[in-house]
C-alpha positions in Angstrom: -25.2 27.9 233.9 -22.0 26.0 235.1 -21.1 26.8 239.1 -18.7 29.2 239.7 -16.2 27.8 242.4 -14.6 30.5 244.8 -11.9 30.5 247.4 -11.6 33.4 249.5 -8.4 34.8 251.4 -8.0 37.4 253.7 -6.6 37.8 257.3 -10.0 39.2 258.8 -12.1 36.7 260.0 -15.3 38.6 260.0 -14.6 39.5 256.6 -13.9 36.2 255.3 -17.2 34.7 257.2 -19.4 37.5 255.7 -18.2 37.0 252.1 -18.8 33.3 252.6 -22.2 33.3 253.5 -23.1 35.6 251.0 -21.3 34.2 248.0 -23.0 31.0 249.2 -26.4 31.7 249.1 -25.9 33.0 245.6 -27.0 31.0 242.5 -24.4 29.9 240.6 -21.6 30.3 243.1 -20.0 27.8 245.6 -17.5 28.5 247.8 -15.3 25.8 248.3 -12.8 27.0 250.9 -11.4 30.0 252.7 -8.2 30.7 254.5 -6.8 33.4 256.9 -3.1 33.9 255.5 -1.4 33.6 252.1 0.4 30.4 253.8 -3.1 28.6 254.4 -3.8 29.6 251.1 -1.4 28.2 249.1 -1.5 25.0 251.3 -5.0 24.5 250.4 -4.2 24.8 247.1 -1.5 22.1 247.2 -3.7 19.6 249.0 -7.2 20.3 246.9 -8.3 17.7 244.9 -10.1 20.8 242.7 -8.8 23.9 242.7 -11.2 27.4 242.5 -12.2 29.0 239.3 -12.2 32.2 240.9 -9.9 33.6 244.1 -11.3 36.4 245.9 -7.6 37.6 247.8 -6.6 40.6 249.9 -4.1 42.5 249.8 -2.7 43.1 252.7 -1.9 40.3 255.2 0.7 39.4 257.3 3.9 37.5 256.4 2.6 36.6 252.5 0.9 39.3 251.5 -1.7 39.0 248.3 0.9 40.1 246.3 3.5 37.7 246.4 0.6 35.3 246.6 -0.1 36.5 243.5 3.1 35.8 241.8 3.4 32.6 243.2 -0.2 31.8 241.9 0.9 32.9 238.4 3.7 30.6 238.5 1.9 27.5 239.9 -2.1 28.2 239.0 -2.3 30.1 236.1 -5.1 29.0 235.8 -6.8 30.6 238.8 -8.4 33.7 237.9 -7.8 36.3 241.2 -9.5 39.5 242.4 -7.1 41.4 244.6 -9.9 43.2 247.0 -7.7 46.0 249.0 -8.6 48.8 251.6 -5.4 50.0 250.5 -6.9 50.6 246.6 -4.8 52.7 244.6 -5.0 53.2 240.4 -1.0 53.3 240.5 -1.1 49.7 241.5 -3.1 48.7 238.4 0.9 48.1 236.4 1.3 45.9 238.9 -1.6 44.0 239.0 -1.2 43.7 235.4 1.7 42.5 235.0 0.9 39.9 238.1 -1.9 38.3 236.0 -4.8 39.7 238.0 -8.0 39.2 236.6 -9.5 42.1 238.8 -8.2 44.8 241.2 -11.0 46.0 243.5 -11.4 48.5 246.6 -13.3 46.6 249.8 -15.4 49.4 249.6 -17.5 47.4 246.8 -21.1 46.3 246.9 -21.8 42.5 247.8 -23.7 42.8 245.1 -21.4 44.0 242.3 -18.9 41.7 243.9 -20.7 38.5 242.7 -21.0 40.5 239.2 -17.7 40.9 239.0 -16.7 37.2 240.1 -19.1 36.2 237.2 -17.6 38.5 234.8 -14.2 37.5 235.6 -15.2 33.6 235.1 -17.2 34.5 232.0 -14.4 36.7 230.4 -11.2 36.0 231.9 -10.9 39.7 233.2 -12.4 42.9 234.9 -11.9 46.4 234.6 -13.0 49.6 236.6 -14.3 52.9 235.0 -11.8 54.8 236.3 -9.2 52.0 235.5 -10.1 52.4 231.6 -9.0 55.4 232.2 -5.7 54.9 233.3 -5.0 52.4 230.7 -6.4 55.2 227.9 -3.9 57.9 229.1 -1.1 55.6 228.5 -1.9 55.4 224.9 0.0 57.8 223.0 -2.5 60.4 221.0 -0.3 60.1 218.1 -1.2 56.0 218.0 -1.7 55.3 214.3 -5.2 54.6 212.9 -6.2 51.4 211.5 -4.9 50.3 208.1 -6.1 47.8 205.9 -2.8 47.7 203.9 -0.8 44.5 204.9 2.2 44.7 205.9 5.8 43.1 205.3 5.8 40.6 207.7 9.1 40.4 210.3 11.9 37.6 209.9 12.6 35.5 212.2 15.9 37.0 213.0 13.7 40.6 213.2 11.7 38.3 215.8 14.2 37.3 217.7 15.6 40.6 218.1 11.7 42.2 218.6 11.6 39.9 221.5 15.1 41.1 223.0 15.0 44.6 222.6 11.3 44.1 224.9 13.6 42.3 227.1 15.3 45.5 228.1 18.9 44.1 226.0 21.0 46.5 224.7 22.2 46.3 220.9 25.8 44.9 222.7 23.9 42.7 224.4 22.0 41.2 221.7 24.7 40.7 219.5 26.5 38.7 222.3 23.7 36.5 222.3 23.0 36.3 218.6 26.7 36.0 217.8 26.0 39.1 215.6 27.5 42.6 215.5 25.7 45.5 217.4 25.6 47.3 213.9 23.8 44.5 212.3 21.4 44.5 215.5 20.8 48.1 214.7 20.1 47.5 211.1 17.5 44.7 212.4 16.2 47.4 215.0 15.7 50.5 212.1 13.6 47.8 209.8 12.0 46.8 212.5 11.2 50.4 213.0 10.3 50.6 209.6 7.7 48.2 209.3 6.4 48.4 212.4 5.7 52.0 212.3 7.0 52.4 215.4 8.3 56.0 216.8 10.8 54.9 219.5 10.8 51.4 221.6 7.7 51.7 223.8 6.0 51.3 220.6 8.5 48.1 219.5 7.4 46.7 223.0 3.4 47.8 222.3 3.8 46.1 218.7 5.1 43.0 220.4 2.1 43.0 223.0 -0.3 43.5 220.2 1.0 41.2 217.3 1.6 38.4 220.5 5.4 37.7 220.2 5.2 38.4 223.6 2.7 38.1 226.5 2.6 41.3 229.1 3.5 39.3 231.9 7.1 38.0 230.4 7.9 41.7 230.3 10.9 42.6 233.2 9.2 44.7 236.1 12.5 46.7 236.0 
């Protein structure tokens, strides 16, 4: 088994020490630096010759917090795989952390133990979910979601594309057509076949469709 590299950030110094020695002594885990702030962090990160496989970050710190940490490391290292660790845990952060590129989104009340299982998990499959944040993610899935069909489908034009990837935008029909250099009744006729043969019920679904089929990736979708 390859080793995992880990960085770990958080602005306690006892709990930075503690996860350091323990992650250490684990097989298959090295950690190769730690920092006290989102500043040292992402100066680290600048300067290292190799950068972590997997970030262990808080939430909460001072001036940077692990949040905007986090959107600067999706920008710069998307290829840094991060588990938020917070005291302040919360499900209704879990949008957030989704749409950050969060690999994981833990409470500091975790095990050492499952800790390093979830670190693993995270480097093994790119992700990690809670019990109780499957659950969340279930309830947003409409009961009325089609079932699987076997039938194929009339695939989407480009234009129908295009248009798919504007309306998840949050651009109105006006909009669209300004960009297009179309009229806002043809954009409507592009969004009622789009409707059509995406089986779609209103334009949650367009943007779900989009998600699924990949003509869009979750993170390129506005936060408001």
């Amino acid at each position: 088994m390859n080793t995992i590299t880990v960085a770990i950030c958080d602005d306690d110094a006892l709990i930075v020490s503690l996860l350091h020695d323990y992650l250490q002594n684990q097989d298959g885990i090295e950690v190769c630096y730690t920092a006290n702030s989102g500043e040292a962090l992402l100066e680290k990160l600048t300067e290292a010759n190799q950068l972590p496989d997997v970030l262990v970050l808080d939430l909460n710190m001072g001036n940077i917090n692990g949040a905007e940490v986090t959107t600067r490391l999706k920008t710069n290292y998307p290829q840094v795989r991060t588990i938020i660790m917070s005291s302040h845990y919360k499900k209704s952060f879990l949008g957030f952390m989704l749409k950050a590129g969060v690999a994981g989104f833990i409470p500091k009340g975790i095990s050492p133990q499952e800790l390093v299982e979830i670190i693993k998990e995270v480097h093994e499959k790119g992700f990690y979910f809670l019990d109780d944040q499957l659950d969340v993610l279930r309830q947003q899935v409409s009961p009325k979601s089609p079932k699987p069909t076997l039938i194929e489908k009339e695939p989407l034009t480009d234009r129908e594309i295009q248009i798919l990837k504007l309306i998840c935008f949050q651009k109105t029909a006006k909009e669209i057509g300004e960009e297009l250099f179309i009229a806002p009744r043809t954009v409507e006729g592009h969004k009622n076949n789009l409707f059509i043969k995406t089986e779609a019920k209103n334009i949650a679904g367009l943007v779900i469709y989009a998600i699924q089929n990949n003509y869009i990736q979750p993170d390129e979708i506005p936060l408001v």
